[in-house]
C-alpha positions in Angstrom: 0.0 0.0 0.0 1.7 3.8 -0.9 1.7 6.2 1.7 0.2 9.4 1.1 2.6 12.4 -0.4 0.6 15.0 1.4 -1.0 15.4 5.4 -4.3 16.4 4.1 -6.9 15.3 1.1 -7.4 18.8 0.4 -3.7 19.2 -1.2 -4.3 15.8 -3.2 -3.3 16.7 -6.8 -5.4 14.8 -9.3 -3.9 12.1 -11.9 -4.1 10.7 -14.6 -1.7 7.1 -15.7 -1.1 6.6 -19.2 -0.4 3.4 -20.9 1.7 3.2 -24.1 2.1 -0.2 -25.0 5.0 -1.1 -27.9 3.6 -3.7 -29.9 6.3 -3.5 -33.0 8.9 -7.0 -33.2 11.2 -4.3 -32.6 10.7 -3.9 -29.0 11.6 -7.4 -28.4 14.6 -7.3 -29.3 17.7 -6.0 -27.4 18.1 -2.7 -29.3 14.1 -2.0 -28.7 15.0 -2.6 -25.3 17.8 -0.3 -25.0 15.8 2.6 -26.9 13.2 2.3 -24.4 15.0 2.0 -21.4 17.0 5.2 -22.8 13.6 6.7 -23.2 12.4 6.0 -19.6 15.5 7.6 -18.1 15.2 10.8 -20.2 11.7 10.9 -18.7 12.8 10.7 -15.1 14.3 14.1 -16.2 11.1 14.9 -16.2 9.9 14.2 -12.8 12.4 17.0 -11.1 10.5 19.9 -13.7 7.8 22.1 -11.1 6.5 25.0 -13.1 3.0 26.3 -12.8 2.4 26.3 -16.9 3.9 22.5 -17.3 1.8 19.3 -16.0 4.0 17.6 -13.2 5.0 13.8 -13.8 5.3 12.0 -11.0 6.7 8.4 -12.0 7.4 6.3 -14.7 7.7 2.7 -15.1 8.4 0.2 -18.2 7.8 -3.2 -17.9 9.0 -6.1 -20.1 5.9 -8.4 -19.7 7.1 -12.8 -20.3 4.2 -12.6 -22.6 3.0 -9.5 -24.7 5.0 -6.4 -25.4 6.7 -4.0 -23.5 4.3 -1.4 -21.7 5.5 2.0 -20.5 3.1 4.0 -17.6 3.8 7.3 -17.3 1.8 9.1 -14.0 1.1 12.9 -14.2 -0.9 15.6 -12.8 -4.4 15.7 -14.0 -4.9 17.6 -17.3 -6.7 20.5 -16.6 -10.2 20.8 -18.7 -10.1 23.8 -20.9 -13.3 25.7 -22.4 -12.9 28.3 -24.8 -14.4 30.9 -22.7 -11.6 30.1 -20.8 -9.4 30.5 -23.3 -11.1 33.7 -24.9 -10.8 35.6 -20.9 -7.3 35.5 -21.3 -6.6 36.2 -24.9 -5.8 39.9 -25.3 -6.1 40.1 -29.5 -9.3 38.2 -29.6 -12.0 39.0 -27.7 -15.5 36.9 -26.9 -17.6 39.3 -29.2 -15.8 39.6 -32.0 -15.8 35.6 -31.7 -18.4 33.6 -34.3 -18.8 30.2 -34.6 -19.0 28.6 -38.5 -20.6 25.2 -38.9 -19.4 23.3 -42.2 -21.0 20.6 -43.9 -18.9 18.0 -45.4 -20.6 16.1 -48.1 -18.6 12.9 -49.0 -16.9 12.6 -51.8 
């Protein structure tokens, strides 16, 4: 069982885990190996980055399944959800009113 990171819920930063699986022949072998265990220490680099404007990863693991292909699971803060109104509030050149929406029809071809 992991400990907590922080004393109290209400600093708990939510995540999100993603799963790349490598399911090319290439990634049995021992270069494929090599290339993606060079790949999981350049994104350890990662985990020491704090900035306010980039996500945080946490951790990162790559496992070498006895049967299917290598899997890489990369844990990082939560991506935060994005409207355009959003967006719109802090753009300085375009603003909400001068915004319109156009709906195009695609017939196929």
């Amino acid at each position: 069982m992991a400990e907590p990171i922080v004393d109290s819920v209400s600093y708990a930063v939510p995540l999100e885990l993603y799963v790349i699986t490598f399911d090319g022949d290439h990634y049995s072998t021992i270069g494929g190996k090599t290339k993606l265990n060079n790949l999981v220490d350049d994104m350890k680099g990662l985990i020491k980055i704090r900035h306010p404007k980039i996500l945080s990863t946490y951790g990162v693991k790559l496992t070498f399944p006895n049967v299917g292909s290598p899997q890489l699971m990369i844990l990082t803060e939560q991506t935060p959800s994005v409207m355009l109104h959003d967006i719109l509030e802090e753009c300085d050149s375009l603003r909400e009113d001068r915004a319109s929406v156009r709906m195009f029809l695609y017939a196929p071809l």
